[in-house]
mmCIF file of the N, C-alpha and C atoms, coordinates in Angstrom:
data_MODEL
# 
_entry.id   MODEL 
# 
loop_
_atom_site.group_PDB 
_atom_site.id 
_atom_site.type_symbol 
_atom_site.label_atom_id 
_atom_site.label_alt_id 
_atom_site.label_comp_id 
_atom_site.label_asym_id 
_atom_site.label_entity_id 
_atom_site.label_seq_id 
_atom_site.pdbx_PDB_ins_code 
_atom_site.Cartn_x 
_atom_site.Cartn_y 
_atom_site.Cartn_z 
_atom_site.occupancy 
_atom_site.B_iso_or_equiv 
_atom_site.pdbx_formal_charge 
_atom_site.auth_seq_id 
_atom_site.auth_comp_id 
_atom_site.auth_asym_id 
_atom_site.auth_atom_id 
_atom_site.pdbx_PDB_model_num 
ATOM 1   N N  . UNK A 1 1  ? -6.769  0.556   -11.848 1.00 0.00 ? 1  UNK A N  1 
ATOM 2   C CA . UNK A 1 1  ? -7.374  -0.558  -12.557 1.00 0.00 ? 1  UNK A CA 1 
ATOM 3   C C  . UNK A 1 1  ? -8.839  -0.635  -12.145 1.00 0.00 ? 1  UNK A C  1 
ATOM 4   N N  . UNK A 1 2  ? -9.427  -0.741  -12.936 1.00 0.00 ? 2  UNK A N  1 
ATOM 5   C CA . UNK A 1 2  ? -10.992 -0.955  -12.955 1.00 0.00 ? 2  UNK A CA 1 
ATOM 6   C C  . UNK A 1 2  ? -11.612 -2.357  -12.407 1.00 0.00 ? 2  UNK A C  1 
ATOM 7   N N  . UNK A 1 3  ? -12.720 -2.610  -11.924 1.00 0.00 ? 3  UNK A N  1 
ATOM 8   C CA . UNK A 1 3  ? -13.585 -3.810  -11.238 1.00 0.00 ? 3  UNK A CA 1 
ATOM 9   C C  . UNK A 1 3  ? -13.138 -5.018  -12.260 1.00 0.00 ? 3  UNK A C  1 
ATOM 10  N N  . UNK A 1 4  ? -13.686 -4.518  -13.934 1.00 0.00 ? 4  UNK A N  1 
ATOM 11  C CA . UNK A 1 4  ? -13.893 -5.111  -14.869 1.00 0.00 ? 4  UNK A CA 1 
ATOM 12  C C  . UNK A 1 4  ? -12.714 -5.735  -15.384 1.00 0.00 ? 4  UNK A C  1 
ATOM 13  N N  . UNK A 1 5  ? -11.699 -4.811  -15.118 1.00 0.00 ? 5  UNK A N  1 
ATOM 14  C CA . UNK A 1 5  ? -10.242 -5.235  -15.368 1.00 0.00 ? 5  UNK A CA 1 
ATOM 15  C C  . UNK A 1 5  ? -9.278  -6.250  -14.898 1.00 0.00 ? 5  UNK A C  1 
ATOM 16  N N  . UNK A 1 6  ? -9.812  -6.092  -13.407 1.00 0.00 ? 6  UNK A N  1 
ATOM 17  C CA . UNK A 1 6  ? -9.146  -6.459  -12.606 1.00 0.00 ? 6  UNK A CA 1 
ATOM 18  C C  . UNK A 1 6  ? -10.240 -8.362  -12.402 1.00 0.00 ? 6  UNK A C  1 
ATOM 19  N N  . UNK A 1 7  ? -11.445 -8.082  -12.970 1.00 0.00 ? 7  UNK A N  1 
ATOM 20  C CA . UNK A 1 7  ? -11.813 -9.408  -13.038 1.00 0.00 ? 7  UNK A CA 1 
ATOM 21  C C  . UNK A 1 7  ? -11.250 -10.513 -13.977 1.00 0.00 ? 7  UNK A C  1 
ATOM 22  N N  . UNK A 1 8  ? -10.912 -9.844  -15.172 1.00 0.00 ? 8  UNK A N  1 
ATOM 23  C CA . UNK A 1 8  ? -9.833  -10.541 -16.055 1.00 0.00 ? 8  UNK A CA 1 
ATOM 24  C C  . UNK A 1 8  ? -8.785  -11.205 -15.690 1.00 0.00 ? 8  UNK A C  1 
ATOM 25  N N  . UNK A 1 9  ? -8.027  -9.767  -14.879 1.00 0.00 ? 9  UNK A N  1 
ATOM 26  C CA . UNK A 1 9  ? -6.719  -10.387 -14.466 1.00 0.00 ? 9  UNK A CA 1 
ATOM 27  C C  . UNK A 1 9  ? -6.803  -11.972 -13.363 1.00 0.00 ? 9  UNK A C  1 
ATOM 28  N N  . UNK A 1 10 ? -7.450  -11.853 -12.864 1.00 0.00 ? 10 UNK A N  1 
ATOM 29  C CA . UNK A 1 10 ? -7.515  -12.864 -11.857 1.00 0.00 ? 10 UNK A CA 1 
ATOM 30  C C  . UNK A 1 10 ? -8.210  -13.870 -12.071 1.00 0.00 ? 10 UNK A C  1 
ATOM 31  N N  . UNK A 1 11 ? -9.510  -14.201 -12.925 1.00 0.00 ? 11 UNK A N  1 
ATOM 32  C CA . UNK A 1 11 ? -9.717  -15.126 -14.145 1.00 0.00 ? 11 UNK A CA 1 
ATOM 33  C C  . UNK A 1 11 ? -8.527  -15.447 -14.433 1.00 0.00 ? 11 UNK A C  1 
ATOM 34  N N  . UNK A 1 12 ? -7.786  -15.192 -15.440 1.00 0.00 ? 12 UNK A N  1 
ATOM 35  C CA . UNK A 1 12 ? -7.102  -15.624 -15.953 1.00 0.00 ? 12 UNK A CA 1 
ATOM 36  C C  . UNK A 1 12 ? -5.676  -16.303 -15.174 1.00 0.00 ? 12 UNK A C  1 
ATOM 37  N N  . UNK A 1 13 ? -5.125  -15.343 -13.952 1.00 0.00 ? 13 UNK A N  1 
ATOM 38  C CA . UNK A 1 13 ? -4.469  -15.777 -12.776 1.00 0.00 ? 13 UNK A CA 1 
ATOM 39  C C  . UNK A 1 13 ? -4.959  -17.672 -12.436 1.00 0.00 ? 13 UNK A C  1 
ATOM 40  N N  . UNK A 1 14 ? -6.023  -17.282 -12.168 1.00 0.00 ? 14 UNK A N  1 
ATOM 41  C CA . UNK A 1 14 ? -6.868  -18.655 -11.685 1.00 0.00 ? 14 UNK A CA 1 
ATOM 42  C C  . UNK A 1 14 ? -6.613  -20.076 -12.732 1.00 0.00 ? 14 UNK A C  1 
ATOM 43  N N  . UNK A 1 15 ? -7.243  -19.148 -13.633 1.00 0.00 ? 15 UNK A N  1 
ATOM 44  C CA . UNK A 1 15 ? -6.788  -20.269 -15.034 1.00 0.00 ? 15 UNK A CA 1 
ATOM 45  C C  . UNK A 1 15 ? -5.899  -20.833 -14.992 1.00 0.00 ? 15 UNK A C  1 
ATOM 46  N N  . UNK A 1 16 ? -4.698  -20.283 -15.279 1.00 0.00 ? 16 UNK A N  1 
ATOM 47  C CA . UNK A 1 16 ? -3.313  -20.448 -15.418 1.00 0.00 ? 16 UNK A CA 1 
ATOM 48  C C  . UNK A 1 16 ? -2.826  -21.234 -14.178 1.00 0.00 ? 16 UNK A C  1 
ATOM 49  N N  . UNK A 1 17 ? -3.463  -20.916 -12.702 1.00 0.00 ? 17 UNK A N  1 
ATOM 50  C CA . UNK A 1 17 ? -2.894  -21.438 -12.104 1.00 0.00 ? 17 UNK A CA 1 
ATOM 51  C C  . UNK A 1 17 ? -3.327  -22.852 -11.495 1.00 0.00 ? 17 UNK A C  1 
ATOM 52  N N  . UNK A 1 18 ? -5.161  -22.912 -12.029 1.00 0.00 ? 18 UNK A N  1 
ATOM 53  C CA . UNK A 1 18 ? -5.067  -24.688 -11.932 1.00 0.00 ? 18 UNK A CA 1 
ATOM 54  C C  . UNK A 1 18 ? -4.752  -25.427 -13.135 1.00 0.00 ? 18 UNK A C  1 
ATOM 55  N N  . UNK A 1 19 ? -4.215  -25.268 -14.187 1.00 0.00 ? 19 UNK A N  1 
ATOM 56  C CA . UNK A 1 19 ? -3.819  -25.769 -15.257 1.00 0.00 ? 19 UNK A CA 1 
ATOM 57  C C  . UNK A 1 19 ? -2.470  -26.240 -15.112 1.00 0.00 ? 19 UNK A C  1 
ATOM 58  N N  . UNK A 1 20 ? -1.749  -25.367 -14.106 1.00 0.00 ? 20 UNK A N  1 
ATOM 59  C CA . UNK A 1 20 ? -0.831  -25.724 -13.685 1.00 0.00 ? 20 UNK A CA 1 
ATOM 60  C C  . UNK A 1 20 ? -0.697  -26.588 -12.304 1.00 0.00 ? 20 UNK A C  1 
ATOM 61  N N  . UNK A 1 21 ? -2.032  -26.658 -11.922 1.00 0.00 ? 21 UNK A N  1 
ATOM 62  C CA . UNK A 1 21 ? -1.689  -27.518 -10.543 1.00 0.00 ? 21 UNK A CA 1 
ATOM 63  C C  . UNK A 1 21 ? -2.521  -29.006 -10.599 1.00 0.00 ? 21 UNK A C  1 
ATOM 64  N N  . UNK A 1 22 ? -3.388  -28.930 -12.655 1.00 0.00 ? 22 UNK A N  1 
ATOM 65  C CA . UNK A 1 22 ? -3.846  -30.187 -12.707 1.00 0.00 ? 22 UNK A CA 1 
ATOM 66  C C  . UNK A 1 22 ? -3.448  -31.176 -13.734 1.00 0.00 ? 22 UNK A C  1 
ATOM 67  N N  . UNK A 1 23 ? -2.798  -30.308 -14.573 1.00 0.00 ? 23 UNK A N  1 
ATOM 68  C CA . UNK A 1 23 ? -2.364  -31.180 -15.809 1.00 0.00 ? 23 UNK A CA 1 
ATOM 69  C C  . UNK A 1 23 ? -0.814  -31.935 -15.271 1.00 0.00 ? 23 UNK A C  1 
ATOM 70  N N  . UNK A 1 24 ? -0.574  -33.405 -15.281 1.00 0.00 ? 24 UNK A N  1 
ATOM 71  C CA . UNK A 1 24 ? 0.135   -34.343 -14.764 1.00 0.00 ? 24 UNK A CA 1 
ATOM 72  C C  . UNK A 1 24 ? 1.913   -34.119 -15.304 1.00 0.00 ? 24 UNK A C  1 
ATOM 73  N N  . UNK A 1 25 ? 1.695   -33.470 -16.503 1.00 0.00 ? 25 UNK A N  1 
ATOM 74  C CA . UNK A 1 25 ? 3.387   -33.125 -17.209 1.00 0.00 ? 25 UNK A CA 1 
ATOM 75  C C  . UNK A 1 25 ? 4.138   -31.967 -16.429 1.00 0.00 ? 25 UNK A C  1 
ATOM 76  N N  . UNK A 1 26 ? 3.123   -31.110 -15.446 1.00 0.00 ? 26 UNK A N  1 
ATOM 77  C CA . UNK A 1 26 ? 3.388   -29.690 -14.726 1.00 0.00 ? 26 UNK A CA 1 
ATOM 78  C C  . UNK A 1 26 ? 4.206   -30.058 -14.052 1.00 0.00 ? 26 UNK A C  1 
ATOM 79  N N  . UNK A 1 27 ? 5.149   -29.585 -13.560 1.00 0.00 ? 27 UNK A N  1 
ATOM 80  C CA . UNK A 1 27 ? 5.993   -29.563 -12.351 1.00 0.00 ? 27 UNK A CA 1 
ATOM 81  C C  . UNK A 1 27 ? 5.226   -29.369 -10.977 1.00 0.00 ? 27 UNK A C  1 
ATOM 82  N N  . UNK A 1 28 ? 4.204   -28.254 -11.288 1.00 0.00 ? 28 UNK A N  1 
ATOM 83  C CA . UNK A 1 28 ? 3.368   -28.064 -9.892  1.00 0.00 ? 28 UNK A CA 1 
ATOM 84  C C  . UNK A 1 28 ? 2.222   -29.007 -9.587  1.00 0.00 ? 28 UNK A C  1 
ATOM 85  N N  . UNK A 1 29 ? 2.177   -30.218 -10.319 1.00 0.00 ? 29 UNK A N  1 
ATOM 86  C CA . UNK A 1 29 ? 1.190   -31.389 -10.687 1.00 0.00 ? 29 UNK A CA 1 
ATOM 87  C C  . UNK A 1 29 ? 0.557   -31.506 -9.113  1.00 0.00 ? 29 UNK A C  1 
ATOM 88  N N  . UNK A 1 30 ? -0.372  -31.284 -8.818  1.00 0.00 ? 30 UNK A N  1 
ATOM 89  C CA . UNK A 1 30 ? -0.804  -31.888 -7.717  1.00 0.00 ? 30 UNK A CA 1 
ATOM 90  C C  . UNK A 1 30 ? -2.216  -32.847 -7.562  1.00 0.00 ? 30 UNK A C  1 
ATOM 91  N N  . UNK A 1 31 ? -2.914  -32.385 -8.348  1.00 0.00 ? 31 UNK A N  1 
ATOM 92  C CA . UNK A 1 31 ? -4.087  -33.144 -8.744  1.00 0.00 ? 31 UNK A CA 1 
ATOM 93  C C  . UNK A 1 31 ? -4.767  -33.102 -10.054 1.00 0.00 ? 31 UNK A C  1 
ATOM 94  N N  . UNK A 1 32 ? -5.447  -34.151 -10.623 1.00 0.00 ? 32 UNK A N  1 
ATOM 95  C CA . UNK A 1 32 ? -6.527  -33.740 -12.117 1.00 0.00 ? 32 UNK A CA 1 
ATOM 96  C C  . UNK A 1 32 ? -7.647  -32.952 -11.869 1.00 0.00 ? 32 UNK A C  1 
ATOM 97  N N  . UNK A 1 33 ? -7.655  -33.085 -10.367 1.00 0.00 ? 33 UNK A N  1 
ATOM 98  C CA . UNK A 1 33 ? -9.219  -32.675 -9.576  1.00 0.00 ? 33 UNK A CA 1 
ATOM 99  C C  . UNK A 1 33 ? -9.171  -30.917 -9.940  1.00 0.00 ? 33 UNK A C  1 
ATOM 100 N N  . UNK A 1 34 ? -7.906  -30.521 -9.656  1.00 0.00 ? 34 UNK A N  1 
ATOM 101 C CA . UNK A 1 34 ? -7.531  -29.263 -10.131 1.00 0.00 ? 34 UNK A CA 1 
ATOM 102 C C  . UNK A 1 34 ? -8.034  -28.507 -11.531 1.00 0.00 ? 34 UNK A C  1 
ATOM 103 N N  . UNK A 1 35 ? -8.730  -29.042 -12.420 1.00 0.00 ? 35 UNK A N  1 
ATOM 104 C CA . UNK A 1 35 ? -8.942  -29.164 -13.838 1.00 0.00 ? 35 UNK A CA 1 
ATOM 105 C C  . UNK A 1 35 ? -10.527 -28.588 -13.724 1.00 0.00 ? 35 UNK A C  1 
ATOM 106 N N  . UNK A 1 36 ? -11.331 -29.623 -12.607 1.00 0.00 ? 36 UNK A N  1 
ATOM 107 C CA . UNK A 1 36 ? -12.712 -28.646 -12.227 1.00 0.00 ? 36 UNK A CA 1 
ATOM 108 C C  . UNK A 1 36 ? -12.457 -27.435 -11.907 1.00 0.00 ? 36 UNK A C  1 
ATOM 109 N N  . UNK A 1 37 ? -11.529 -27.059 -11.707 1.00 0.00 ? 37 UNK A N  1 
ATOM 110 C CA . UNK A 1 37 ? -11.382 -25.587 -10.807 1.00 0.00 ? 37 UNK A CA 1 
ATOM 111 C C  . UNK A 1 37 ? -11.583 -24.525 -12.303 1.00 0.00 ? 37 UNK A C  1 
ATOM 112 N N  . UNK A 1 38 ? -10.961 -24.985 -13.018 1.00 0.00 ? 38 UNK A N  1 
ATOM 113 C CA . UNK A 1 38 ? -10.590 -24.379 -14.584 1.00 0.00 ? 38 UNK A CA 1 
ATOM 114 C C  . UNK A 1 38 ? -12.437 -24.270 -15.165 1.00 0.00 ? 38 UNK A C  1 
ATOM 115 N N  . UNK A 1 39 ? -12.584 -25.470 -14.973 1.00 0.00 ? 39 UNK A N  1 
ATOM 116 C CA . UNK A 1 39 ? -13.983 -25.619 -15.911 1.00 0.00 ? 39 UNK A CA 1 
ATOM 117 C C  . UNK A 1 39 ? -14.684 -24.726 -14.653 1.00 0.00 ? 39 UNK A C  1 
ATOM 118 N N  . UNK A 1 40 ? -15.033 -24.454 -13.506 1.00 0.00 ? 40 UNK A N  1 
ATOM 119 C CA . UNK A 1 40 ? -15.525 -23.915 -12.718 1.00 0.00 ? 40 UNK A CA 1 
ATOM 120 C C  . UNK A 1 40 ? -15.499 -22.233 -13.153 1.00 0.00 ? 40 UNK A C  1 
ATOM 121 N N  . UNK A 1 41 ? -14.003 -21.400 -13.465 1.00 0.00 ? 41 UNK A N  1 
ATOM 122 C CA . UNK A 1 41 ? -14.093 -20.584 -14.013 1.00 0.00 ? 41 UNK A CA 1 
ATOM 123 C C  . UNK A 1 41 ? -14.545 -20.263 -15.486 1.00 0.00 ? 41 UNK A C  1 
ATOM 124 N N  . UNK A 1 42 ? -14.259 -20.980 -16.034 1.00 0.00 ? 42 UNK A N  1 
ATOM 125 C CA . UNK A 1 42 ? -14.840 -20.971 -17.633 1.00 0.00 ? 42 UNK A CA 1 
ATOM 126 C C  . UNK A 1 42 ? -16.552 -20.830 -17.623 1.00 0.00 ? 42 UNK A C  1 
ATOM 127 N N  . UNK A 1 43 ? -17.437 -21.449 -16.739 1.00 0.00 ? 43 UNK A N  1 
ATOM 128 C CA . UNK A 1 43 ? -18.639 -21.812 -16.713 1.00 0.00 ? 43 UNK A CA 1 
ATOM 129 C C  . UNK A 1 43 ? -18.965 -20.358 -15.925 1.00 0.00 ? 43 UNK A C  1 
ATOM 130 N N  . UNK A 1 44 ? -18.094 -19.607 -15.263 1.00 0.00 ? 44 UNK A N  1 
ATOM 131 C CA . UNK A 1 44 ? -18.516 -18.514 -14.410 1.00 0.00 ? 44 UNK A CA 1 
ATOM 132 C C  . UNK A 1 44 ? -18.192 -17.522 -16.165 1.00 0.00 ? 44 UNK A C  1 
ATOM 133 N N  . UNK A 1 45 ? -17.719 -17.207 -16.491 1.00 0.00 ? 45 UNK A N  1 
ATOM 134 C CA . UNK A 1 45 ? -17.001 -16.684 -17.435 1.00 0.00 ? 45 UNK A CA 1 
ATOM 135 C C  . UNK A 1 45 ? -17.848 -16.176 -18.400 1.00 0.00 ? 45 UNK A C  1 
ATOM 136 N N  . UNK A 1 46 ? -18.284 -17.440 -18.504 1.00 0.00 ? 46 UNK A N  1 
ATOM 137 C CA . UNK A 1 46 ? -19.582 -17.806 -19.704 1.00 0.00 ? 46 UNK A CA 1 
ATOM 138 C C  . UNK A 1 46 ? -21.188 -17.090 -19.065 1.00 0.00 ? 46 UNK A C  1 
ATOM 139 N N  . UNK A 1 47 ? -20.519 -17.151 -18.420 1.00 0.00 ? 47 UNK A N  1 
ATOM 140 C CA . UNK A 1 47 ? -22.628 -16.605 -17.320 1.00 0.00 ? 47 UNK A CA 1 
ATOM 141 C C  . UNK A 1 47 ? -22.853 -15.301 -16.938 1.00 0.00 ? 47 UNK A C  1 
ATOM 142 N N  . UNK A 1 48 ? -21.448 -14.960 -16.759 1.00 0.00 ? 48 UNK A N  1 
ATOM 143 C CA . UNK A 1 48 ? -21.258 -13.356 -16.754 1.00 0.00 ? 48 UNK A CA 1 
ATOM 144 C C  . UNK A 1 48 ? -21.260 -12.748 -17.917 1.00 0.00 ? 48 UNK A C  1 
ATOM 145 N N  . UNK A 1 49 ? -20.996 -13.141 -19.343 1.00 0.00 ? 49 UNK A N  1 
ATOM 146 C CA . UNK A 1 49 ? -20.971 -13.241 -20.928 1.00 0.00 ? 49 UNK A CA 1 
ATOM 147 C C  . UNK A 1 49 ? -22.200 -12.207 -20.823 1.00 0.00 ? 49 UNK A C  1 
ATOM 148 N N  . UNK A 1 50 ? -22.901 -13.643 -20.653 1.00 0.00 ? 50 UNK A N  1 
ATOM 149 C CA . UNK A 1 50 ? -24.137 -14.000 -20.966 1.00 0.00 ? 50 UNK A CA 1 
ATOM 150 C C  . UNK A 1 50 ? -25.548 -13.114 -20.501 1.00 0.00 ? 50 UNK A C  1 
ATOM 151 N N  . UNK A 1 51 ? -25.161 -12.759 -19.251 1.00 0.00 ? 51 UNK A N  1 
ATOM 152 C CA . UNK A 1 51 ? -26.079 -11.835 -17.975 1.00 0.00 ? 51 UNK A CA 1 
ATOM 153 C C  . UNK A 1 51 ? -25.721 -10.913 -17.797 1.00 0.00 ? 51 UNK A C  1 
ATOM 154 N N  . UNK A 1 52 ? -24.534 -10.747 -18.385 1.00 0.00 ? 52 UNK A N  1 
ATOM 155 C CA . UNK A 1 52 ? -24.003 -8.929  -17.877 1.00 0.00 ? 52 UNK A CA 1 
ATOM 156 C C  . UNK A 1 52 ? -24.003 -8.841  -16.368 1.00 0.00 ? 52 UNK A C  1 
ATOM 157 N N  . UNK A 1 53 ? -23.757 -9.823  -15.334 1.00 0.00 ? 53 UNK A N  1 
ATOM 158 C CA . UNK A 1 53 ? -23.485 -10.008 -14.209 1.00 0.00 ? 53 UNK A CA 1 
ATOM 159 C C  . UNK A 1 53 ? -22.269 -10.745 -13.812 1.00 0.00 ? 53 UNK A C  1 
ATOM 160 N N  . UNK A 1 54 ? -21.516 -10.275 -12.744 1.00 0.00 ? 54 UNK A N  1 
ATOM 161 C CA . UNK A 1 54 ? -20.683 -11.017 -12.385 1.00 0.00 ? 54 UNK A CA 1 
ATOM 162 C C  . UNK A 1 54 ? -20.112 -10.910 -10.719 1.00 0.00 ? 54 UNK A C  1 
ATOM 163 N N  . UNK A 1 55 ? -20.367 -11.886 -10.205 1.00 0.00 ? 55 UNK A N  1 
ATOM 164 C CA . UNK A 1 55 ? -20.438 -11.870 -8.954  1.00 0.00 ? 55 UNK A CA 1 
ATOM 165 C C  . UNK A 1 55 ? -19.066 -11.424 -7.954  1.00 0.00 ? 55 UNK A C  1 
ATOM 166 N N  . UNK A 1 56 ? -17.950 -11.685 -8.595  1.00 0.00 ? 56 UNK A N  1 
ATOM 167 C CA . UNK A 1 56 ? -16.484 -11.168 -8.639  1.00 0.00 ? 56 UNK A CA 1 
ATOM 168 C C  . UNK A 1 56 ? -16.076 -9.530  -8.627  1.00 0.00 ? 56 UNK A C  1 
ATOM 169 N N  . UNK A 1 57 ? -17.148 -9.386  -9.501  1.00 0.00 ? 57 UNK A N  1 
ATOM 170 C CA . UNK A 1 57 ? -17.424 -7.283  -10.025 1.00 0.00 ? 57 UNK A CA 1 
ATOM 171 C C  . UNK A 1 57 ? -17.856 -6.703  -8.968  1.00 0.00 ? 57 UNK A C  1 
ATOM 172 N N  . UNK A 1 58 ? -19.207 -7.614  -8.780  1.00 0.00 ? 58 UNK A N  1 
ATOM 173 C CA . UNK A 1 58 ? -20.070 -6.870  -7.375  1.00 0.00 ? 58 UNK A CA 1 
ATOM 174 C C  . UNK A 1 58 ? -19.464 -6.921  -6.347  1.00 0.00 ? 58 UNK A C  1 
ATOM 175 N N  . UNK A 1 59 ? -18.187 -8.033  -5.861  1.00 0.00 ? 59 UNK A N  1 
ATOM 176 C CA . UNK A 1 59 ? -17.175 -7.653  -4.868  1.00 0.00 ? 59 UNK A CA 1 
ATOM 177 C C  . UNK A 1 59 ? -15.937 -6.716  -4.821  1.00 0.00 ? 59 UNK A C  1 
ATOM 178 N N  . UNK A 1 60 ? -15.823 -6.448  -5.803  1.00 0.00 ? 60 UNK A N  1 
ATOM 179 C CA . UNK A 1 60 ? -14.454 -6.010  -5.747  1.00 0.00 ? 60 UNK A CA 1 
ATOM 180 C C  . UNK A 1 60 ? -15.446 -4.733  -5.534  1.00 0.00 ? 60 UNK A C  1 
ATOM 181 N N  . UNK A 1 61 ? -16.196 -4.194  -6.397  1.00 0.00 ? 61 UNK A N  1 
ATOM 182 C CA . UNK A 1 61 ? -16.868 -2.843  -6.426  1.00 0.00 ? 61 UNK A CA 1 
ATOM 183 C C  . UNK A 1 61 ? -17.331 -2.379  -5.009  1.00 0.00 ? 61 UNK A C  1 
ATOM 184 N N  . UNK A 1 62 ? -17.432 -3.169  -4.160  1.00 0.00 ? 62 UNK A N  1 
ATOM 185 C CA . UNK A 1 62 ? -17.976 -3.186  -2.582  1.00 0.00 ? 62 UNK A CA 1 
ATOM 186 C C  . UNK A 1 62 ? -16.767 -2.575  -2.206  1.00 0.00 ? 62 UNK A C  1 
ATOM 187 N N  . UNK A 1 63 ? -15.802 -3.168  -2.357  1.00 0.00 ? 63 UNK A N  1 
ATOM 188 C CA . UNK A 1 63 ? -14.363 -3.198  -1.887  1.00 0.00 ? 63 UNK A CA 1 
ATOM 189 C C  . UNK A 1 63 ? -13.745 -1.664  -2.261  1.00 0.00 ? 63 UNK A C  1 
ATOM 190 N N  . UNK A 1 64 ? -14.215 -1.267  -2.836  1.00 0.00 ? 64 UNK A N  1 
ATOM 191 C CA . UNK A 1 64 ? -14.290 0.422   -3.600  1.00 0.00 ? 64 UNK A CA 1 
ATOM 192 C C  . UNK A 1 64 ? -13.471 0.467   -4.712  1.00 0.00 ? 64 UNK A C  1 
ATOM 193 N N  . UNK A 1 65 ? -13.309 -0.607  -5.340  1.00 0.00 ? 65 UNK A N  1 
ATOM 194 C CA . UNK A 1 65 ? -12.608 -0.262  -6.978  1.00 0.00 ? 65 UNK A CA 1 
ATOM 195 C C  . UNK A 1 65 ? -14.455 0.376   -7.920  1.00 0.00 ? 65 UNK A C  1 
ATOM 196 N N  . UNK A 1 66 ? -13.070 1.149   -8.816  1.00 0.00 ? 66 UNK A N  1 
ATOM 197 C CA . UNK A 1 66 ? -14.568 2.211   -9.654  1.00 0.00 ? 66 UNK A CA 1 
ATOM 198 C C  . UNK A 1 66 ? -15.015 0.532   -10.945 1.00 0.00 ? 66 UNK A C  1 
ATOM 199 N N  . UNK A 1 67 ? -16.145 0.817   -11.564 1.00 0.00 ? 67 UNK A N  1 
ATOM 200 C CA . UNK A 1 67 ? -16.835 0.221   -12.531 1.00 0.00 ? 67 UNK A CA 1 
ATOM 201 C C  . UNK A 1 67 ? -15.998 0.083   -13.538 1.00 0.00 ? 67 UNK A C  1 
ATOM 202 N N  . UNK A 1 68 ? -15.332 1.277   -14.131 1.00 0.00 ? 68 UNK A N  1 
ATOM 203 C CA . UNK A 1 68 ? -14.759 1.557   -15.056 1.00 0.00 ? 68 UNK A CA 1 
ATOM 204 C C  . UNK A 1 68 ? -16.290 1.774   -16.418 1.00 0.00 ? 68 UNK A C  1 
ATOM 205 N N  . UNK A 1 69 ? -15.718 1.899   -17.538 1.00 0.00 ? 69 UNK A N  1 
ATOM 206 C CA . UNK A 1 69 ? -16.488 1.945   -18.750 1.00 0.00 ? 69 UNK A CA 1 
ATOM 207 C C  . UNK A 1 69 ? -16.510 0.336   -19.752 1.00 0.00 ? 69 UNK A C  1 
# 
């Protein structure tokens, strides 16, 4: 799996998993505060779009996953 790929997956991991730990009907309900966490990734999401940068990429790529295409 690629830098780029693998930034998806875990975006979306993240997503999924404060949506589930902020919205009040969840079983895993623990806070609304949980909901910034969501907008926190969305706003990263959007900036990496945007800049062709992403600060998540430049770690994992340290970490020695390839770029991919």
């Amino acid at each position: 799996m690629s830098s780029w790929q693998l930034v998806r997956v875990i975006a979306g991991t993240f997503i999924l998993l404060s949506l589930a730990l902020g919205i009040p009907g969840s079983p895993l309900f623990v806070s609304q505060w949980w909901l910034a966490f969501t907008g926190f990734v969305g706003i990263n999401l959007l900036q990496s779009g945007l800049t062709k940068w992403c600060l998540m990429e430049s770690i994992l790529r340290k970490l020695g996953l390839r770029s991919g295409n």
